[in-house]
N, C-alpha and C positions, 0 to 999 in steps of 0.2 A: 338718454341712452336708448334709441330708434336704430334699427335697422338700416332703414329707405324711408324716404319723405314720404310723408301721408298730404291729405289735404290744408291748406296754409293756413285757415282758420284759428286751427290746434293748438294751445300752448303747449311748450317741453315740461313734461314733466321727470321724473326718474324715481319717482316714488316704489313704480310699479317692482322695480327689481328687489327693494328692501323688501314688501310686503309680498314675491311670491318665494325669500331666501329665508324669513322668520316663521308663516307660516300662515293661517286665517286670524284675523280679527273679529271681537267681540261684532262692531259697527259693522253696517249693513253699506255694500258699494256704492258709490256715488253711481257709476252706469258701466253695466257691460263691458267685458274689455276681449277685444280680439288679439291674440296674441300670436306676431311671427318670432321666432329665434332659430338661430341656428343650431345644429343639433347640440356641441359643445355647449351651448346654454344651459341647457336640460341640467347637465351635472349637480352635482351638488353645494353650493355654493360656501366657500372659507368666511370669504370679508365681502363685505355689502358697503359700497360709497355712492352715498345718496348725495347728488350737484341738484341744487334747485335755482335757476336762474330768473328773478322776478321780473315780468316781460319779454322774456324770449320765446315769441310764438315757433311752432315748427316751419314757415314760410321765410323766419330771419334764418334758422339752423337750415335748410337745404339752399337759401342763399349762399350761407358761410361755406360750407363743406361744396359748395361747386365751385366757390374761387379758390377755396384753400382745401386741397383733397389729400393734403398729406399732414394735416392739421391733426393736434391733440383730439377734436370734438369730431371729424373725420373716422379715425382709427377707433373712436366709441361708440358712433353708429353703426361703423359696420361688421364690430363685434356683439352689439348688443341687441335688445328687443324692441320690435315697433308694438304701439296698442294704438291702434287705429282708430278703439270707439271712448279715448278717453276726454271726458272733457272739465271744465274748469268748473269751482264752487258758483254759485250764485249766492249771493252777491259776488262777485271775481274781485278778488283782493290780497295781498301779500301774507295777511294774520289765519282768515281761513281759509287760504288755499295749502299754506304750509300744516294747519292741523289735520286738514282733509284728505294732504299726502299721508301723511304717518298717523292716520286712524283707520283710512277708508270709509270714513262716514262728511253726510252733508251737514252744512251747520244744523239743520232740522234735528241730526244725529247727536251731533258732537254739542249743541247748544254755543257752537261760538261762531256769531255773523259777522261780524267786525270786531277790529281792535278798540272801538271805541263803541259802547252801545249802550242799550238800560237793557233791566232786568226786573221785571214787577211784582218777583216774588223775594227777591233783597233789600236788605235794610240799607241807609244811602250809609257811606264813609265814616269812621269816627261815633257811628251810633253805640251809646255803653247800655242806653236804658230801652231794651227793648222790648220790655213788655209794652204792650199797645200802641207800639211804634209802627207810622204808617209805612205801609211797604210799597219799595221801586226806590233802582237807586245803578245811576251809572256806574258800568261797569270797563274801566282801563284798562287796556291791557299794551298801554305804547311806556313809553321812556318815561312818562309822566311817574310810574311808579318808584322809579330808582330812588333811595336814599340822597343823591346828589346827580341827576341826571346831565350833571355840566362836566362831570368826572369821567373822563375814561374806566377808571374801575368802580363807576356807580354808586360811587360814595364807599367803597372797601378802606381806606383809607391807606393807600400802598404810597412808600417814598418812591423816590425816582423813576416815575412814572415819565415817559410812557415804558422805557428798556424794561422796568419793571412786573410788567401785567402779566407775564406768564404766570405770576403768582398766587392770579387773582382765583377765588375761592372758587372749586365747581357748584356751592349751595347757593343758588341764585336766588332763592328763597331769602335767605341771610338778608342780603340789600335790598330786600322790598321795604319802603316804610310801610308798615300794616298799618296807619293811620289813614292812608290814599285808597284801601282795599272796600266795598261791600261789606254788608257786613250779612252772616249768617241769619236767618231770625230763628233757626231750630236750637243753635249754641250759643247766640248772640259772641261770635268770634269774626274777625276778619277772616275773610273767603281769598285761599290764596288762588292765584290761575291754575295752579295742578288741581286743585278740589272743584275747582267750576266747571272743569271739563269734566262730559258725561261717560264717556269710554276710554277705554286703554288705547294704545298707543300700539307701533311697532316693537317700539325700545323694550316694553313691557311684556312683548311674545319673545323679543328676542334673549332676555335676561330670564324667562321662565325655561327654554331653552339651555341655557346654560353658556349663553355668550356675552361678551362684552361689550359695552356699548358706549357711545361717545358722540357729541353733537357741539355745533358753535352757531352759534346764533347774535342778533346784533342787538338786542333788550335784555334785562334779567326778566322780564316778563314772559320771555320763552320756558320757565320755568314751568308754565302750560303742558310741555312736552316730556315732561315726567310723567306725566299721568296722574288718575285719581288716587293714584297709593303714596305717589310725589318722589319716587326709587327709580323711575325706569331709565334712567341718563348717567351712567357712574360717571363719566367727565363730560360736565358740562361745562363750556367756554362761553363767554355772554359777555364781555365789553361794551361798554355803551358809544355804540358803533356811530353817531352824531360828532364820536371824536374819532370817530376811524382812519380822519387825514394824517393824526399824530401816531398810529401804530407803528413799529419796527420796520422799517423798507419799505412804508407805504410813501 
């Protein structure tokens, strides 16, 4: 959601307009953001549609919109905001780049570097005895978690799947095996992704707000983006998007 091309470098992000429509966050900004809009932007904003496309630097988007200038992603540049000094997480990656749009914080912030990582203050998987139970213990946060990660609905156990998935549960929590999870050593409990991350969320200003909020994502392990309270997504959609070739009209 850019105005005008910035320099090619850039990845698109669009995070920026969720987080200046809900309001500040807890997290501390990744860097600076320069911001152009048109004056119409300014208003006050109804609905917020946050598009994150994984790999589309702004250099593909001013390619796109110079061949195709009457295009869907055209007519949203040039109604929307450029941020000129925004840049990507380091590590640069699909898992915290998405918590980092909808926190405003760096992994340093949010504690989450990769979807796959360790944690040297967690007890590993499966641990029940943890008194003096040594600590560090990877921590998952890919398809690996799913109840049936071979399942379009993640092991929910839905008939006539695939026509069926609309019905798949928004507690993406539900289909976690908590047997694949870390384990707590302060409650000796499986550590779900919403309790691992260290700050709120967008969804979490935007529902304190008093709006409604809704996201789809392609793991139940986005369940991350509820936040530390584990409420901030009233419909979340999460398919275990590895079957994604089998969705409805896909």
């Amino acid at each position: 959601m850019f105005r005008r091309p910035v320099r090619p470098a850039r990845t698109v992000t669009a995070a920026a307009a969720a987080l200046a429509a809900a309001g500040a966050l807890t997290a501390t900004a990744i860097a600076p953001a320069a911001a152009h809009a048109p004056a119409q932007a300014h208003s006050r904003a109804r609905h917020v549609l946050l598009l994150s496309v994984d790999g589309l630097h702004q250099s593909d988007l001013a390619w796109y919109i110079d061949r195709h200038p009457h295009s869907a992603l055209a007519r949203l540049a040039g109604s929307g905001v450029e941020y000129t000094h925004a840049r990507t997480t380091v590590p640069s990656d699909s898992f915290p780049g998405m918590v980092g749009q909808l926190t405003g914080g760096d992994p340093g912030t949010t504690g989450v570097y990769y979807d796959d990582s360790y944690d040297t203050a967690l007890l590993p998987a499966a641990t029940t005895a943890c008194a003096g139970a040594k600590p560090g213990a990877e921590v998952d946060l890919t398809e690996d978690l799913d109840k049936n990660k071979d399942s379009l609905d993640a092991g929910q156990g839905l008939t006539g799947l695939p026509g069926s998935i609309l019905r798949m549960t928004g507690d993406a929590a539900s289909l976690i095996d908590p047997s694949k999870l870390p384990v707590d050593p302060k409650t000796c409990r499986p550590l779900y992704p919403h309790s691992y991350l260290k700050v709120n969320t967008v969804f979490d200003v935007a529902r304190k707000a008093g709006l409604r909020t809704a996201w789809s994502d392609k793991h139940v392990a986005y369940d991350i983006l509820n936040g530390p309270a584990g409420n901030g997504i009233q419909d979340l959609f999460a398919p275990e998007q590895q079957q994604g070739d089998r969705l409805p009209g896909r």
